[in-house]
mmCIF entry with sequence, helices, sheets and N, C-alpha, C, O atoms, coordinates in Angstrom:
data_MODEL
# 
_entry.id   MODEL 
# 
_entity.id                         1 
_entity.type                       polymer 
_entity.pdbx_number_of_molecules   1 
# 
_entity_poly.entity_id                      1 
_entity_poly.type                           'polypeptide(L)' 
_entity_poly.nstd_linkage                   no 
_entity_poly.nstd_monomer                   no 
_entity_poly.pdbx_seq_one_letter_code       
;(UNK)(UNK)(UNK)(UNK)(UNK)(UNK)(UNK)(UNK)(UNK)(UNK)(UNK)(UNK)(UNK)(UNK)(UNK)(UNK)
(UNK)(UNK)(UNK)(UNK)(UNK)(UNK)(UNK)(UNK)(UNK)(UNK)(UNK)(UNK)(UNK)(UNK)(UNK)(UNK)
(UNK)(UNK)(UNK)(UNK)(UNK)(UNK)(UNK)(UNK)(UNK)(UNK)(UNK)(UNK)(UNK)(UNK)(UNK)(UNK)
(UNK)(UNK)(UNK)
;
_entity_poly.pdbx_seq_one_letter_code_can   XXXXXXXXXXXXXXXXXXXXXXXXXXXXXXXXXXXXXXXXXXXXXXXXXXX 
_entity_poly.pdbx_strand_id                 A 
# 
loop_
_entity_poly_seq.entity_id 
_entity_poly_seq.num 
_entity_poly_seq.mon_id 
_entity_poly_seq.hetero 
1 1  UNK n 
1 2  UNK n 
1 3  UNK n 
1 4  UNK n 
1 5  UNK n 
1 6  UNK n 
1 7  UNK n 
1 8  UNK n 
1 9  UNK n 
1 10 UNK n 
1 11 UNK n 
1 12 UNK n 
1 13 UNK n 
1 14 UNK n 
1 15 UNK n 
1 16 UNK n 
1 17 UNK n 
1 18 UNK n 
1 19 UNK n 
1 20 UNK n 
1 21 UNK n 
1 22 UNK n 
1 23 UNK n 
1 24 UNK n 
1 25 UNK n 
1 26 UNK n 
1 27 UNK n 
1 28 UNK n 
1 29 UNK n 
1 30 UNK n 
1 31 UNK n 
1 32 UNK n 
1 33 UNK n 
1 34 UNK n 
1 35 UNK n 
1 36 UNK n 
1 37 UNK n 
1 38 UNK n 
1 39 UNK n 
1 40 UNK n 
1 41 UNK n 
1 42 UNK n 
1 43 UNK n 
1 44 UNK n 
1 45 UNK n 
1 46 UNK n 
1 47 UNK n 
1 48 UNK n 
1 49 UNK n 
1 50 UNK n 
1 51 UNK n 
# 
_struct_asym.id          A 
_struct_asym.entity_id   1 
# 
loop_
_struct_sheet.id 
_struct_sheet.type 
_struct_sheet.number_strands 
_struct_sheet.details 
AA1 ? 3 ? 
AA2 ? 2 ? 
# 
loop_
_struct_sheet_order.sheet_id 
_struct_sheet_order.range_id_1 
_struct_sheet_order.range_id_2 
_struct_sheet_order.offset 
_struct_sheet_order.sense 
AA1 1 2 ? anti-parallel 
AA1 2 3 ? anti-parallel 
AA2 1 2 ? anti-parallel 
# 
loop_
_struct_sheet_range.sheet_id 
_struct_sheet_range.id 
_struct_sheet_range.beg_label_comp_id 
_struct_sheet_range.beg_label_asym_id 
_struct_sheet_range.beg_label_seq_id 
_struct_sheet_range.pdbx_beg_PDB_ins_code 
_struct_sheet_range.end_label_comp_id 
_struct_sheet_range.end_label_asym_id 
_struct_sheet_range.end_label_seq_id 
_struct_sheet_range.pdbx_end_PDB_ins_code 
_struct_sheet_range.beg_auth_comp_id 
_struct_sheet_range.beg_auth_asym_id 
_struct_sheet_range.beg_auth_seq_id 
_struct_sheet_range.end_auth_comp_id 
_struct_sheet_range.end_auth_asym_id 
_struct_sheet_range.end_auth_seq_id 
AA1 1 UNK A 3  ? UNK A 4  ? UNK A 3  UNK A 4  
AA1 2 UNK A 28 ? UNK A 33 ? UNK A 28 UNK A 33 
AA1 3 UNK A 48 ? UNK A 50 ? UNK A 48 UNK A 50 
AA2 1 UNK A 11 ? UNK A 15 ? UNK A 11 UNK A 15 
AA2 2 UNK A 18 ? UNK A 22 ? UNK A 18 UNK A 22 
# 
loop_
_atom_site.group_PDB 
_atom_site.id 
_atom_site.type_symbol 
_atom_site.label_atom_id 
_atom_site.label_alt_id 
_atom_site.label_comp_id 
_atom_site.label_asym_id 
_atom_site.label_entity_id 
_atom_site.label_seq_id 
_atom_site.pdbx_PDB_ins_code 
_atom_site.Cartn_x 
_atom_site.Cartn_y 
_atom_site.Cartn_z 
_atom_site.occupancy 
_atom_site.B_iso_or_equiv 
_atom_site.pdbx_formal_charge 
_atom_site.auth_seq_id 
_atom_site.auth_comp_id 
_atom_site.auth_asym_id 
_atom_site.auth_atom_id 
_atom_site.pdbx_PDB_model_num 
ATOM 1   N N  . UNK A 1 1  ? 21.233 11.001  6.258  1.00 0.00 ? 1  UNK A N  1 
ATOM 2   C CA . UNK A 1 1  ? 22.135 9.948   5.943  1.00 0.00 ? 1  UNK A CA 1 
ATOM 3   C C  . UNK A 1 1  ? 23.214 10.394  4.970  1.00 0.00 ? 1  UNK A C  1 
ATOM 4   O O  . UNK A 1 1  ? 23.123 11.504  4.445  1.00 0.00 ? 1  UNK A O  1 
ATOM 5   N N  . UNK A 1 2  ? 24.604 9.284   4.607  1.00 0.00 ? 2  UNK A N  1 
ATOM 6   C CA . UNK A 1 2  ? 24.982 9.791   3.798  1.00 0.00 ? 2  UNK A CA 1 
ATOM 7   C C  . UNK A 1 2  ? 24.604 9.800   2.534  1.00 0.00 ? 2  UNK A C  1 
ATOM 8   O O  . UNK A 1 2  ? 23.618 9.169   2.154  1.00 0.00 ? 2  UNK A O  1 
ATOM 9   N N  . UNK A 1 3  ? 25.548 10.709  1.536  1.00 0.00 ? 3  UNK A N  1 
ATOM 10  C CA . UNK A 1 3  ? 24.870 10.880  0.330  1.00 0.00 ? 3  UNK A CA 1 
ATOM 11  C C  . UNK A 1 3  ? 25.584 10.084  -0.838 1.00 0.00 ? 3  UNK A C  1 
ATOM 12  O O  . UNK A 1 3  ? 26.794 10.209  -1.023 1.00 0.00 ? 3  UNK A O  1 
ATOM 13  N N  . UNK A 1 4  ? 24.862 9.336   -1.550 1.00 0.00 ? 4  UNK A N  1 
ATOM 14  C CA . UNK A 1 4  ? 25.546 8.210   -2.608 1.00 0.00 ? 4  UNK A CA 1 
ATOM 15  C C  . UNK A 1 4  ? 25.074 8.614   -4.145 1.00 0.00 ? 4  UNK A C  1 
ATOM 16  O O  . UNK A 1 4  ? 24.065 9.235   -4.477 1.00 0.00 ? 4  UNK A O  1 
ATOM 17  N N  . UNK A 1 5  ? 25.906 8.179   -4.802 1.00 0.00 ? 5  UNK A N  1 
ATOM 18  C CA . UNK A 1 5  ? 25.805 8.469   -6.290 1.00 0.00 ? 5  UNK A CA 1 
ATOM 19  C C  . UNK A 1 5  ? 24.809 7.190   -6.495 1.00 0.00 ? 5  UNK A C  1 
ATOM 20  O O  . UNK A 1 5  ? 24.440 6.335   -5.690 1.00 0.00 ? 5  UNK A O  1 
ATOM 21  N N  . UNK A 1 6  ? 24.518 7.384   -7.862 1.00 0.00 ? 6  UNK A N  1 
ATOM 22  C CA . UNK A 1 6  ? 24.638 6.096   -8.659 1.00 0.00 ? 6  UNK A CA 1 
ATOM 23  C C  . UNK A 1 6  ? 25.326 6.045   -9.157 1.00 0.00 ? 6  UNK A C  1 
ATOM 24  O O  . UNK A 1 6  ? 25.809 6.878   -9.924 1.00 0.00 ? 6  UNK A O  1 
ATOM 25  N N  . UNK A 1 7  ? 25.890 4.183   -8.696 1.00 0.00 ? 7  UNK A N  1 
ATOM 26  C CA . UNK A 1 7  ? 26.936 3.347   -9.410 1.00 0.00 ? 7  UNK A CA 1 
ATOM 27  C C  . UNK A 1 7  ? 27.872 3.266   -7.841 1.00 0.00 ? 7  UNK A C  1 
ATOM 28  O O  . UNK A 1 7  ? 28.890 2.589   -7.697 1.00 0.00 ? 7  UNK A O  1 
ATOM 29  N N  . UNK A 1 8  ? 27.348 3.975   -6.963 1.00 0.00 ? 8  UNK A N  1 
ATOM 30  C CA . UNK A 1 8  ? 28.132 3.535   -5.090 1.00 0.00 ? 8  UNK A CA 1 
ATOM 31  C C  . UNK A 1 8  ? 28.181 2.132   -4.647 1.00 0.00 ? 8  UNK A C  1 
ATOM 32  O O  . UNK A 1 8  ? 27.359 1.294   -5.016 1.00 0.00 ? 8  UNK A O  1 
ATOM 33  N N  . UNK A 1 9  ? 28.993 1.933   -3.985 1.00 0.00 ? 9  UNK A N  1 
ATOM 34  C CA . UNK A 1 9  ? 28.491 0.996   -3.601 1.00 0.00 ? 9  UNK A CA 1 
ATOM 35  C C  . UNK A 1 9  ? 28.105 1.483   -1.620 1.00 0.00 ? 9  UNK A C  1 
ATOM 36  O O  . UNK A 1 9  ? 28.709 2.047   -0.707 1.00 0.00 ? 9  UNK A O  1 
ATOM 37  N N  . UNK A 1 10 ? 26.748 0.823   -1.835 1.00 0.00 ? 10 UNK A N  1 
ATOM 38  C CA . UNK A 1 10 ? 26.160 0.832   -0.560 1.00 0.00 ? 10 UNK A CA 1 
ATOM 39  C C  . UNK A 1 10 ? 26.135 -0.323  0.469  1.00 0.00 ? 10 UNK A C  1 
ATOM 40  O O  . UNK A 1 10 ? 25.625 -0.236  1.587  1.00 0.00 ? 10 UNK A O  1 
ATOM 41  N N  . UNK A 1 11 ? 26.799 -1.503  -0.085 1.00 0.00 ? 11 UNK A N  1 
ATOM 42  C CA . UNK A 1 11 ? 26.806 -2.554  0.997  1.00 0.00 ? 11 UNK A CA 1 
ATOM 43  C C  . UNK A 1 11 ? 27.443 -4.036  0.504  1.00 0.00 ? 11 UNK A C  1 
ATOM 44  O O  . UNK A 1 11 ? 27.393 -4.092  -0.724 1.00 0.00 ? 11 UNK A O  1 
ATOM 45  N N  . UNK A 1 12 ? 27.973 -5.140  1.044  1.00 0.00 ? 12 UNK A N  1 
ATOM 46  C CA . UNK A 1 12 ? 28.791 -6.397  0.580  1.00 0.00 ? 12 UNK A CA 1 
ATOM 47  C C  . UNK A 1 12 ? 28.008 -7.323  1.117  1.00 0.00 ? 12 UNK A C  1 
ATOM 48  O O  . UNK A 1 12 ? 27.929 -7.540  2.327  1.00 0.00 ? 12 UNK A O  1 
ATOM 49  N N  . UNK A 1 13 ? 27.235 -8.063  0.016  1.00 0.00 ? 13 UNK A N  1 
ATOM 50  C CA . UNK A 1 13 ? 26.791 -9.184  0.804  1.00 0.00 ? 13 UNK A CA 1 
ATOM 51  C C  . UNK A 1 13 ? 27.558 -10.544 0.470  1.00 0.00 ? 13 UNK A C  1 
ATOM 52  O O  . UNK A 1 13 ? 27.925 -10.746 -0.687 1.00 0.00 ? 13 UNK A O  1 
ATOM 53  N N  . UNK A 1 14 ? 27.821 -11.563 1.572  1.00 0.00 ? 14 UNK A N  1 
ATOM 54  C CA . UNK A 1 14 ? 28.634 -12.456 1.683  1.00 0.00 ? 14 UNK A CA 1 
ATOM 55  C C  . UNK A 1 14 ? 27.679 -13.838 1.473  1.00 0.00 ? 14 UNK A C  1 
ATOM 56  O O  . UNK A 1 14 ? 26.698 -14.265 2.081  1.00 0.00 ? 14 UNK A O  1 
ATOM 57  N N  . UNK A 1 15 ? 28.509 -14.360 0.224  1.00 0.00 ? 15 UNK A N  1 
ATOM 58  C CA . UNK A 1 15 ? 27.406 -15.849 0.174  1.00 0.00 ? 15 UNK A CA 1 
ATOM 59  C C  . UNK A 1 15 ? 29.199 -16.391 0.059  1.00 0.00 ? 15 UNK A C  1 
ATOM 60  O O  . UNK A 1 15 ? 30.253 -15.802 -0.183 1.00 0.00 ? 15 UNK A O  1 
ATOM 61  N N  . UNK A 1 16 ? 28.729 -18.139 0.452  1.00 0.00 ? 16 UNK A N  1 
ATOM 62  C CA . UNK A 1 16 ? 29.643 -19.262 0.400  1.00 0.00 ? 16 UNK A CA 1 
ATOM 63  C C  . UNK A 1 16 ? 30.902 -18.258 0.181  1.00 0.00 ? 16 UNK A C  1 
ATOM 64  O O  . UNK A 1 16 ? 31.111 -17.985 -1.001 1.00 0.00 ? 16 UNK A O  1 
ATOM 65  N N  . UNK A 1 17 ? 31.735 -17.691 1.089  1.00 0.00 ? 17 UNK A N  1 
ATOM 66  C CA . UNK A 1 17 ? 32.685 -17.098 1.374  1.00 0.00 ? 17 UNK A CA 1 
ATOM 67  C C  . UNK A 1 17 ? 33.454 -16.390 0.014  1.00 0.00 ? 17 UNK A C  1 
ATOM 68  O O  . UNK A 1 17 ? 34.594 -16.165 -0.391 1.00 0.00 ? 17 UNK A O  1 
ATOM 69  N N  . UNK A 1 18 ? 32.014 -16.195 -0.410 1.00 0.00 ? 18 UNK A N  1 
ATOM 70  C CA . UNK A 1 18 ? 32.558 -14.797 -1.670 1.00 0.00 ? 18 UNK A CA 1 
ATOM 71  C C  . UNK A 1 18 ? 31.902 -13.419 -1.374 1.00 0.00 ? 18 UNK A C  1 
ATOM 72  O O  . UNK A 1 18 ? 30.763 -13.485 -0.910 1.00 0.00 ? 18 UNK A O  1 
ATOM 73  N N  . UNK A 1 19 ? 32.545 -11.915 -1.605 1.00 0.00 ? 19 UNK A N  1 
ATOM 74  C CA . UNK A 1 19 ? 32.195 -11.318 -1.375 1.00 0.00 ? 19 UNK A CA 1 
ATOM 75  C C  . UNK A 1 19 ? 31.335 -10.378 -2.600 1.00 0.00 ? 19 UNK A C  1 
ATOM 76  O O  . UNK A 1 19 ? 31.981 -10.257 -3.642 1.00 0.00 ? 19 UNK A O  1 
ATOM 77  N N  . UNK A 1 20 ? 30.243 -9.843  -2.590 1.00 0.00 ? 20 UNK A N  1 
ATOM 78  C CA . UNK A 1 20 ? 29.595 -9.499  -3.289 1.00 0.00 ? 20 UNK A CA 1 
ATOM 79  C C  . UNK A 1 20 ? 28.833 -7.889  -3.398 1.00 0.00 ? 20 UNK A C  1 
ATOM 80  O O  . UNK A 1 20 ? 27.711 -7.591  -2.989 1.00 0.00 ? 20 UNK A O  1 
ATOM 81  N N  . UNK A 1 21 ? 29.783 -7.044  -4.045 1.00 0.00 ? 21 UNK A N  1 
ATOM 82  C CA . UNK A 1 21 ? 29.528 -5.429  -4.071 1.00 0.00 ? 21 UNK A CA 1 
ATOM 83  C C  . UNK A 1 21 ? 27.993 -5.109  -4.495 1.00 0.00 ? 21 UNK A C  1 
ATOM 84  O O  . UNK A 1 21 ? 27.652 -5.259  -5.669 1.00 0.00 ? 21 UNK A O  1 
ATOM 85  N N  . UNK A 1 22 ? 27.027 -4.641  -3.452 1.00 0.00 ? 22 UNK A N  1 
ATOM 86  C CA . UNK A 1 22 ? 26.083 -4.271  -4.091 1.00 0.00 ? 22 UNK A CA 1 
ATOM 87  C C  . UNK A 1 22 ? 26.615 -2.513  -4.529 1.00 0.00 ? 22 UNK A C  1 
ATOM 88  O O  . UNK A 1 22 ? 27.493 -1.929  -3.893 1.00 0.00 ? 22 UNK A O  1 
ATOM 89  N N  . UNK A 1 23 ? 25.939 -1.951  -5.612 1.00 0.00 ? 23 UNK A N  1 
ATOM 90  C CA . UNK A 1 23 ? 25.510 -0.968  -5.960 1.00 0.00 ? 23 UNK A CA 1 
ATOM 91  C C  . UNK A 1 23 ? 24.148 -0.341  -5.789 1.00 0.00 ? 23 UNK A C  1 
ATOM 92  O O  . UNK A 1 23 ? 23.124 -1.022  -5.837 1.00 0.00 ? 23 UNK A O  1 
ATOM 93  N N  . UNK A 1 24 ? 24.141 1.379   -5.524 1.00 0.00 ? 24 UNK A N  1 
ATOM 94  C CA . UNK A 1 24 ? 22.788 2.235   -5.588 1.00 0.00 ? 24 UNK A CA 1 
ATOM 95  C C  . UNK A 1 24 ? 22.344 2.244   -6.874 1.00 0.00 ? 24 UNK A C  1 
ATOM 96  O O  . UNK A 1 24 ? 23.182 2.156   -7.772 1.00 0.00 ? 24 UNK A O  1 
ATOM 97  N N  . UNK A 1 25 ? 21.379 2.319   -7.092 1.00 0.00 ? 25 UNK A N  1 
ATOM 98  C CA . UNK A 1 25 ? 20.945 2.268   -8.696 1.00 0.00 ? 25 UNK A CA 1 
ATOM 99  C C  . UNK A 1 25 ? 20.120 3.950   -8.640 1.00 0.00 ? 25 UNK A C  1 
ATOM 100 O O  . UNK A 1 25 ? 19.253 4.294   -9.444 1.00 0.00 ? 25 UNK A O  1 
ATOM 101 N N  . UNK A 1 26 ? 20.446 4.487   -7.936 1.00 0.00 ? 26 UNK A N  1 
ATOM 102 C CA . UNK A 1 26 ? 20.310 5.999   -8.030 1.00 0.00 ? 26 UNK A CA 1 
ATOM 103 C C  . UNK A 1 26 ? 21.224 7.175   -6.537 1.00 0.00 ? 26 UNK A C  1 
ATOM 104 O O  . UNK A 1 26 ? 21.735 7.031   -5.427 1.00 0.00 ? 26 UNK A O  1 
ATOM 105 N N  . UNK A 1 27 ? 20.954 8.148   -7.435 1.00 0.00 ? 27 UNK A N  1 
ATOM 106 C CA . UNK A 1 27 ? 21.611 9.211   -6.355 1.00 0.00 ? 27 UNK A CA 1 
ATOM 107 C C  . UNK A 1 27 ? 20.489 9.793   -5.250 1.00 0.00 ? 27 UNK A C  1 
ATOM 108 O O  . UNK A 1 27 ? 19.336 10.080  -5.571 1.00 0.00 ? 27 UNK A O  1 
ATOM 109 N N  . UNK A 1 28 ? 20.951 9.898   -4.086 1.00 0.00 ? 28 UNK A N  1 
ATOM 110 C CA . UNK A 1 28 ? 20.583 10.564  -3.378 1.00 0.00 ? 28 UNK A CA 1 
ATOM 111 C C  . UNK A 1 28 ? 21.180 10.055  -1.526 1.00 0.00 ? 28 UNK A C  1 
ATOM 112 O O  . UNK A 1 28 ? 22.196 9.440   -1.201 1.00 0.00 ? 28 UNK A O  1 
ATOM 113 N N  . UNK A 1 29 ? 20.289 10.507  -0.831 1.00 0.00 ? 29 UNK A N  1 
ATOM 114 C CA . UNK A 1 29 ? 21.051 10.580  0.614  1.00 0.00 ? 29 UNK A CA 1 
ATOM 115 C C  . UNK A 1 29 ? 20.230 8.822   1.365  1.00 0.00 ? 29 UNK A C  1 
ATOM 116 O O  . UNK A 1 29 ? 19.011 8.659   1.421  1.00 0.00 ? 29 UNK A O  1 
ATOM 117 N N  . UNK A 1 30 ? 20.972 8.057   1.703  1.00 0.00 ? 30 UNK A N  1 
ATOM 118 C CA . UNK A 1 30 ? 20.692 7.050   2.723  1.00 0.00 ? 30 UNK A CA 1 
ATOM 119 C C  . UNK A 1 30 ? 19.642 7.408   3.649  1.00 0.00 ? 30 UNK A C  1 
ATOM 120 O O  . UNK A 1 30 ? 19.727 8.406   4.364  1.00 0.00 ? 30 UNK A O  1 
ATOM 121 N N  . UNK A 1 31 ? 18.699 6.659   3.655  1.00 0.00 ? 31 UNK A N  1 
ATOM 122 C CA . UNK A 1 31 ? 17.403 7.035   4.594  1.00 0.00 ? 31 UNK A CA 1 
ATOM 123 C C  . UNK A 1 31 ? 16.970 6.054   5.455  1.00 0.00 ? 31 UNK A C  1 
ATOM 124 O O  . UNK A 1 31 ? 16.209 6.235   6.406  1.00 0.00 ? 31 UNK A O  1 
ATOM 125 N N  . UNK A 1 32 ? 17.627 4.667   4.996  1.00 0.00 ? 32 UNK A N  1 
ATOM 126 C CA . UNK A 1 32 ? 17.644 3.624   6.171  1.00 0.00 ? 32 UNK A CA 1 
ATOM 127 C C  . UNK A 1 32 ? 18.330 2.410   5.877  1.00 0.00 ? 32 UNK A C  1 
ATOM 128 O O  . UNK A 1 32 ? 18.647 2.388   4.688  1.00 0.00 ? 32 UNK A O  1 
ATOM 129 N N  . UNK A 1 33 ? 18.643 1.505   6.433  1.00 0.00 ? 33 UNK A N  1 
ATOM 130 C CA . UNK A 1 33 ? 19.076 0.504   6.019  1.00 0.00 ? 33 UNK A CA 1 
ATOM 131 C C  . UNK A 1 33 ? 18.953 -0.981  7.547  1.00 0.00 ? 33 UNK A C  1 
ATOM 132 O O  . UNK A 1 33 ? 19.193 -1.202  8.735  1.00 0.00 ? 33 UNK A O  1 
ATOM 133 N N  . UNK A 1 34 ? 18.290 -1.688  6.025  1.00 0.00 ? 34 UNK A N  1 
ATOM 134 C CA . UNK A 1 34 ? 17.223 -2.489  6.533  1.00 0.00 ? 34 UNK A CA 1 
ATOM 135 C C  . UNK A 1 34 ? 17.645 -3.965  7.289  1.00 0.00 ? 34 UNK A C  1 
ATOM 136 O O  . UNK A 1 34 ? 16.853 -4.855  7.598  1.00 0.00 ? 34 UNK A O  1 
ATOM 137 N N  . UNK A 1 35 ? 19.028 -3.962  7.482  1.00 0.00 ? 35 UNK A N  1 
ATOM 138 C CA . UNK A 1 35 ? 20.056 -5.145  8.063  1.00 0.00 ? 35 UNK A CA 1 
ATOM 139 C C  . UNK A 1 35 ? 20.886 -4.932  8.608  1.00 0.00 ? 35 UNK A C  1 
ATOM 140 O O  . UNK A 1 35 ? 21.236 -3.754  8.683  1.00 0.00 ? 35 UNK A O  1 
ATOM 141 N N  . UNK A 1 36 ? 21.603 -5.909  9.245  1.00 0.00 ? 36 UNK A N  1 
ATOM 142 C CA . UNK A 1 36 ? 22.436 -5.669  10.335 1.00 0.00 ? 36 UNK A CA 1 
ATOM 143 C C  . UNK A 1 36 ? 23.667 -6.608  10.044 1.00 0.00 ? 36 UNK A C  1 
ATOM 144 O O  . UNK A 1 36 ? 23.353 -7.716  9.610  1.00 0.00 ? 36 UNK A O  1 
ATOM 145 N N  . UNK A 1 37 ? 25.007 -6.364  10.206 1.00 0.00 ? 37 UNK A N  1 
ATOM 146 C CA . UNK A 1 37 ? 26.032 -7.399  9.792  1.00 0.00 ? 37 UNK A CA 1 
ATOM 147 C C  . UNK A 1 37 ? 25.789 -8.549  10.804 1.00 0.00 ? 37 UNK A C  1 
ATOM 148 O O  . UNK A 1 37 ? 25.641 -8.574  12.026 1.00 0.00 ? 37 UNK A O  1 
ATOM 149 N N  . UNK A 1 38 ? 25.809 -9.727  9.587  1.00 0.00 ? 38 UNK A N  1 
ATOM 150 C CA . UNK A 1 38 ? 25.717 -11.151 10.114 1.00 0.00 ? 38 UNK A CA 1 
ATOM 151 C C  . UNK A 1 38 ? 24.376 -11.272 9.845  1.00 0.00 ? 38 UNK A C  1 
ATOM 152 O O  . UNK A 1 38 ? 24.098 -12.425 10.176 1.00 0.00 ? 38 UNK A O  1 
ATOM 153 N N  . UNK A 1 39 ? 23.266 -10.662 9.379  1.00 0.00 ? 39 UNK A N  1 
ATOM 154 C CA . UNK A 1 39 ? 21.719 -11.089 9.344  1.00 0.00 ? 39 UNK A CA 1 
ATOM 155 C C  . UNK A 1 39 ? 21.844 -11.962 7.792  1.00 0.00 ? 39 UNK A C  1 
ATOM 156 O O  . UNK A 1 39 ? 22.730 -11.845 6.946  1.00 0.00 ? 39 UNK A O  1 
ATOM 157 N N  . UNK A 1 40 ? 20.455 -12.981 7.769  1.00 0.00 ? 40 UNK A N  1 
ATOM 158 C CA . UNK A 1 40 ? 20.214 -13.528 6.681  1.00 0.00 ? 40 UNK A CA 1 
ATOM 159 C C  . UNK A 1 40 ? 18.684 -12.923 5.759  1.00 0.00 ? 40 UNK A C  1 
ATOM 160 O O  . UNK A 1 40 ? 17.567 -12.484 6.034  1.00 0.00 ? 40 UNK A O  1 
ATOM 161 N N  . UNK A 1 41 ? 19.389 -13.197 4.726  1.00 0.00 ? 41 UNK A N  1 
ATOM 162 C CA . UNK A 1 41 ? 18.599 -12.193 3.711  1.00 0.00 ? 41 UNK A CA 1 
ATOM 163 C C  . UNK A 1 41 ? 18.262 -12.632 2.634  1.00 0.00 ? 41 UNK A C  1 
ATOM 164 O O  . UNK A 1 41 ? 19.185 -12.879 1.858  1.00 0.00 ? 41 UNK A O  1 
ATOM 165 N N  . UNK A 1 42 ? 16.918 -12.886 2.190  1.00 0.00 ? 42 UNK A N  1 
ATOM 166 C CA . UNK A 1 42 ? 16.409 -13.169 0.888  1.00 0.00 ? 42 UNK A CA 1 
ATOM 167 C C  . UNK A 1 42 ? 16.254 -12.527 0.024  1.00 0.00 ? 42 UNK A C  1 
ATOM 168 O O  . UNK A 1 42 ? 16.002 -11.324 0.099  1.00 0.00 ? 42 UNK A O  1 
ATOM 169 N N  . UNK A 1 43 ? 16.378 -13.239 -1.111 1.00 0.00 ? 43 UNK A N  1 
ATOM 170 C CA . UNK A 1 43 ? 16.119 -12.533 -2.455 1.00 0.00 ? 43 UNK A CA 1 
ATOM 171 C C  . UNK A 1 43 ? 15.118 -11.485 -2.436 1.00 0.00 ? 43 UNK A C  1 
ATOM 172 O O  . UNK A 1 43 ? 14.075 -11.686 -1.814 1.00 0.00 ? 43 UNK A O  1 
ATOM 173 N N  . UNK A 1 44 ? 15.424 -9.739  -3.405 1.00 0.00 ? 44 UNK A N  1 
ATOM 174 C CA . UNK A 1 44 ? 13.976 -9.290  -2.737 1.00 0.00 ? 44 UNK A CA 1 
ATOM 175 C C  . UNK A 1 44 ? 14.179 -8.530  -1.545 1.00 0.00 ? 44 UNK A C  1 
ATOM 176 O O  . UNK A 1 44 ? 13.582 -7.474  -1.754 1.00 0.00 ? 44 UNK A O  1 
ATOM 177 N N  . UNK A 1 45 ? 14.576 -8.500  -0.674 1.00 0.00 ? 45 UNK A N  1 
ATOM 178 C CA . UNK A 1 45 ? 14.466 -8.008  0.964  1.00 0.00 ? 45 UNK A CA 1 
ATOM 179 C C  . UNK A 1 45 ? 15.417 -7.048  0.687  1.00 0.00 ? 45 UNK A C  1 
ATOM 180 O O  . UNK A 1 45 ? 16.526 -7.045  0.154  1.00 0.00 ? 45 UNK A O  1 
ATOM 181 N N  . UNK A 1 46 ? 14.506 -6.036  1.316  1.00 0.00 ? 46 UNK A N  1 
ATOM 182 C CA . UNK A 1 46 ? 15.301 -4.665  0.841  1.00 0.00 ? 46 UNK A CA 1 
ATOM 183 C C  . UNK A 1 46 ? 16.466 -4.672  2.056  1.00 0.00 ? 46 UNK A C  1 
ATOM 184 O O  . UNK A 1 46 ? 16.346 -5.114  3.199  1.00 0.00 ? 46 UNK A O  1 
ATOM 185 N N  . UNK A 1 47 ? 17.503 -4.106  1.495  1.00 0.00 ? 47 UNK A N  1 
ATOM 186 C CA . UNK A 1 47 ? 18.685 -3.838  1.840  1.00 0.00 ? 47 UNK A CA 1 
ATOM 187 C C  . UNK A 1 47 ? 18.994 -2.340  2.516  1.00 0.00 ? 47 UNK A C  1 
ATOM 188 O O  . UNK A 1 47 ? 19.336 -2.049  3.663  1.00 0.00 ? 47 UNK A O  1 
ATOM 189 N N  . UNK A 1 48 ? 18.736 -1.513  1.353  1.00 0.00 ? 48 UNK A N  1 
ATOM 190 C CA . UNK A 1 48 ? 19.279 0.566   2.068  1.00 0.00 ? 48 UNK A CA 1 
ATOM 191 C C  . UNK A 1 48 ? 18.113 0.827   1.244  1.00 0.00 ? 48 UNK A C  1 
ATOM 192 O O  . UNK A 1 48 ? 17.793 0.315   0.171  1.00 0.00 ? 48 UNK A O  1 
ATOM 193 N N  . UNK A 1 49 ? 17.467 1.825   2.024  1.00 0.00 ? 49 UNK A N  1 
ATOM 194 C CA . UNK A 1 49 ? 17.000 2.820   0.995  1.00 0.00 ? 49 UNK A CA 1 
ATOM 195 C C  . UNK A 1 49 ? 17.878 4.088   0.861  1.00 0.00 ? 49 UNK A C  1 
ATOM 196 O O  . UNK A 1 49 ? 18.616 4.668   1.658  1.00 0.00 ? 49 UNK A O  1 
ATOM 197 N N  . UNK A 1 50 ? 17.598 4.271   -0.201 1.00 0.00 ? 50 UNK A N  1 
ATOM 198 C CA . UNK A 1 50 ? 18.107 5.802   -1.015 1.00 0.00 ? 50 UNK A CA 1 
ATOM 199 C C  . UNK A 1 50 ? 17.083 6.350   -1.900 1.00 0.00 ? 50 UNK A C  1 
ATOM 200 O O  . UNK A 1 50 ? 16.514 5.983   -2.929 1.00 0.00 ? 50 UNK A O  1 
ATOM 201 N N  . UNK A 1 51 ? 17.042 7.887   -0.719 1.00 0.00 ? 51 UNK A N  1 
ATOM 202 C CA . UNK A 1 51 ? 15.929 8.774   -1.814 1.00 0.00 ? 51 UNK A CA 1 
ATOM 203 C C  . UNK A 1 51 ? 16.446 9.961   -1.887 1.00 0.00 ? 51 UNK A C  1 
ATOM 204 O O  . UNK A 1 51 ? 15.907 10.827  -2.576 1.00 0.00 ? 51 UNK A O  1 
# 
């Protein structure tokens, strides 16, 4: 996968038509990612991994 710092941003999640930058909270290479654009997602529910 690709490779992300910490402090990347790895993905935007969209609530009530605001957009919202997640960040990696560490470095290393993308190993999966656990959603699909347009899916709904709870608090908790992993998003990317990075190892």
């Amino acid at each position: 996968g690709d490779s992300v710092s910490e402090g990347d941003t790895v993905c935007t999640l969209e609530a009530m038509k605001m957009e919202m930058p997640i960040s990696s909270t560490v470095s290393g290479a993308v190993k999966s990612i656990h959603t699909k654009v347009g899916d709904t997602v709870a608090y908790d529910d992993p998003l990317v991994t990075v190892s």
